[in-house]
LUMGUKOL-893167 format. One line per 8 residues: their letters; for each residue x, z, y negated of C-alpha. Coordinates in steps of 0.2 Angstrom, whole numbers, padded with zeros to 4 digits. Each point is the difference from the previous one (the first is absolute). Layout:
BEGIN
A> X Z Y ~ ...
//
This chain:
BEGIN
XXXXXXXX> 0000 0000 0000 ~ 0014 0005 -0013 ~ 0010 -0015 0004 ~ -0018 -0009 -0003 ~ 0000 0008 -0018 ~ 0017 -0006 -0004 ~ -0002 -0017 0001 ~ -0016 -0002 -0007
XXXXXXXX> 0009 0009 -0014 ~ 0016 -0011 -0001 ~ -0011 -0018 0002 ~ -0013 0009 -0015 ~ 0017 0000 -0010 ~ 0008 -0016 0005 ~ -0018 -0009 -0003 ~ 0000 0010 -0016
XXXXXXXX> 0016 -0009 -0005 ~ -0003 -0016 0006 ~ -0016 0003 -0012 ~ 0011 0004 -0014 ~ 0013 -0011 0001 ~ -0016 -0016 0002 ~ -0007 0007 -0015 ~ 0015 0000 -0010
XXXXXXXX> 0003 -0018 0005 ~ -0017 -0003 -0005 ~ 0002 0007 -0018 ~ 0018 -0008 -0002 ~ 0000 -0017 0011 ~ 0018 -0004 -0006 ~ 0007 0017 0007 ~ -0008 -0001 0016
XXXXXXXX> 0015 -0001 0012 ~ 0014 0002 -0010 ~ 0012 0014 -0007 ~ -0008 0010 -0015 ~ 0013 0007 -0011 ~ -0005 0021 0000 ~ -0005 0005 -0017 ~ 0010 0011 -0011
XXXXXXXX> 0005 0007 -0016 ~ 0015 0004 -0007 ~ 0010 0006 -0017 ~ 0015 -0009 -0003 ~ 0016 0003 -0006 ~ -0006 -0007 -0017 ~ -0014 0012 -0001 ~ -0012 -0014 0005
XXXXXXXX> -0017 0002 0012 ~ 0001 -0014 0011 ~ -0013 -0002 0016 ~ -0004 -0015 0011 ~ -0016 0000 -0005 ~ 0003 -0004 -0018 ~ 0014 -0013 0005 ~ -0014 -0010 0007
XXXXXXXX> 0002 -0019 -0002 ~ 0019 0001 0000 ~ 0013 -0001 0012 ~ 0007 0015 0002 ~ 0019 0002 0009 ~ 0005 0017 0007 ~ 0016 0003 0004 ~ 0004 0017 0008
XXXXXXXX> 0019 0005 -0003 ~ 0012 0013 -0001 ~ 0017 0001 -0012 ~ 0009 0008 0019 ~ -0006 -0019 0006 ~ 0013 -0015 -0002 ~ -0010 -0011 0003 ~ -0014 0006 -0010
XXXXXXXX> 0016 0000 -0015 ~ 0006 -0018 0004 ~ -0019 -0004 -0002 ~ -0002 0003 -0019 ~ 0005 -0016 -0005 ~ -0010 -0010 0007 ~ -0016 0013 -0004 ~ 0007 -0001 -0020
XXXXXXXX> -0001 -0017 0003 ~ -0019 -0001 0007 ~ -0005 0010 -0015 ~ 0008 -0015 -0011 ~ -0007 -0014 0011 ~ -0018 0004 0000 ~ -0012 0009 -0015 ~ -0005 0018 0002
XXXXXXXX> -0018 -0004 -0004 ~ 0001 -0012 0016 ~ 0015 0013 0011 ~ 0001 0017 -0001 ~ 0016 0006 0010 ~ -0002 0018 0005 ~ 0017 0008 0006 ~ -0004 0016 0009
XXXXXXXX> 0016 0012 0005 ~ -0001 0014 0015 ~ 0014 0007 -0011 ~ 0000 0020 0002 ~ 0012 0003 -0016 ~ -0012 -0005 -0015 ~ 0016 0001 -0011 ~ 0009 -0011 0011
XXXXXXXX> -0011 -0014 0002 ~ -0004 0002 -0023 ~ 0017 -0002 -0002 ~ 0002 -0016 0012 ~ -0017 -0008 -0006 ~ 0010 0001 -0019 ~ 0015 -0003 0005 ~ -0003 -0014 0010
XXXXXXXX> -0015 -0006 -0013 ~ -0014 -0003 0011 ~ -0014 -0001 -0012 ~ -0014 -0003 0011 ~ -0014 0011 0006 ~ 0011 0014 0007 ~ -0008 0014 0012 ~ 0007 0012 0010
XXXXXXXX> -0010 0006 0014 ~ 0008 0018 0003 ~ -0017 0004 0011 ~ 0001 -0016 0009 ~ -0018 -0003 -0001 ~ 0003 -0018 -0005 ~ 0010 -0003 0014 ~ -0008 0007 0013
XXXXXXXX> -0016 -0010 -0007 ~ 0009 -0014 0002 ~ 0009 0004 0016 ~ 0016 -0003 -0006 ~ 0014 0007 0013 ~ 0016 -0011 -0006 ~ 0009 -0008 -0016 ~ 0000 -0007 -0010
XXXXXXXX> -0018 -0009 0005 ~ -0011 -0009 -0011 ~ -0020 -0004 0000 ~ -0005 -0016 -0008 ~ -0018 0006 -0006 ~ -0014 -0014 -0007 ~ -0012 0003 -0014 ~ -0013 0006 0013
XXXXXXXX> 0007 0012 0008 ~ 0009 -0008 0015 ~ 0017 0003 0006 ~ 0005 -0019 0003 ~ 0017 0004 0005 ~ 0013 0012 0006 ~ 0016 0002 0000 ~ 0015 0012 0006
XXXXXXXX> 0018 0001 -0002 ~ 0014 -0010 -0009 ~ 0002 -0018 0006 ~ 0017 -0006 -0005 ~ -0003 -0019 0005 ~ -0015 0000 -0011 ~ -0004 0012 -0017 ~ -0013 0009 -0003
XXXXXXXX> -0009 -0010 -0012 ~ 0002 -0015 0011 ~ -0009 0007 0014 ~ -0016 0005 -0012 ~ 0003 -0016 -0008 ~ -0011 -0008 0015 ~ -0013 0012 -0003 ~ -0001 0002 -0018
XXXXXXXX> -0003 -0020 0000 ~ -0015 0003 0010 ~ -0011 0010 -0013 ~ -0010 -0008 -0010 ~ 0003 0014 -0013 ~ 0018 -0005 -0001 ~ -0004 -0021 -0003 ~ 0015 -0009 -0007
XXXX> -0006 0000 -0017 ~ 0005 0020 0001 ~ 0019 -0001 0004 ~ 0014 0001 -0014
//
């Protein structure tokens, strides 16, 4: 009887789910299937509130670093040179530290002039919403809310900004008209 109970239980939940995720398809077609970026919020390092959701209709770029990762250093580069290459009202690059010493990474950001959005996550809720585990990794995020790409680790053979090149060229919100 108790094993009975058990699984009408767990097959009321999954049918539950199921439910949920088929209405949620129905009152969003163009996510059904795909990865939904998790909303958040966040203060940045310039003192700026900045969420996903009023980010909506841009393409958003998250790169998840740390000043102890030399890869994530021999990245900036390429990420000062996506901020020149396309217009923050269409890209909004959003470099997010798991540094522990807030003094350390402050003085790295100035030194090394990174003046993006600059968070640090000291709580790592961000990263752990985004399931980040490695770095440097970066999300390629589209003006509804989907993560169109992802990306971890420093490819020597082929830069950073090449390899969200072929992704950024996809977005309708990023059209050739938009590039400096």
């Amino acid at each position: 009887m108790r094993w009975g109970v058990a699984f009408g239980i767990i097959g009321l939940v999954a049918c539950l789910a199921a439910f949920s995720a088929a209405q949620a398809a129905q009152a969003d077609p163009q996510r059904a299937g795909k990865e939904v970026a998790p909303e958040f919020e966040i203060i940045t390092l310039q003192g700026q509130r900045v969420s996903l959701k009023k980010l909506a209709g841009r393409v958003v770029v998250m790169d998840f670093w740390a000043t102890w990762c030399e890869p994530c250093r021999d990245a900036l580069p390429e990420l000062k040179e996506l901020t020149k290459k396309y217009p923050a009202e269409k890209l909004m690059l959003i470099s997010v530290s798991v540094d522990k010493d807030d003094r350390i990474w402050r003085e790295f950001v100035g030194k090394e002039k990174m003046d993006w959005t600059q968070y640090r996550d000291a709580d790592h809720k961000v990263r752990e919403a985004f399931g980040i585990h490695s770095f440097p990794t970066y999300l390629v995020i589209d003006g509804a809310g989907i993560i169109k790409e992802r990306f971890t680790g420093f490819n020597p053979q082929e830069s950073t900004v090449h390899r969200l090149k072929a992704t950024l060229k996809q977005l309708p919100q990023l059209d050739s008209e938009g590039h400096r």
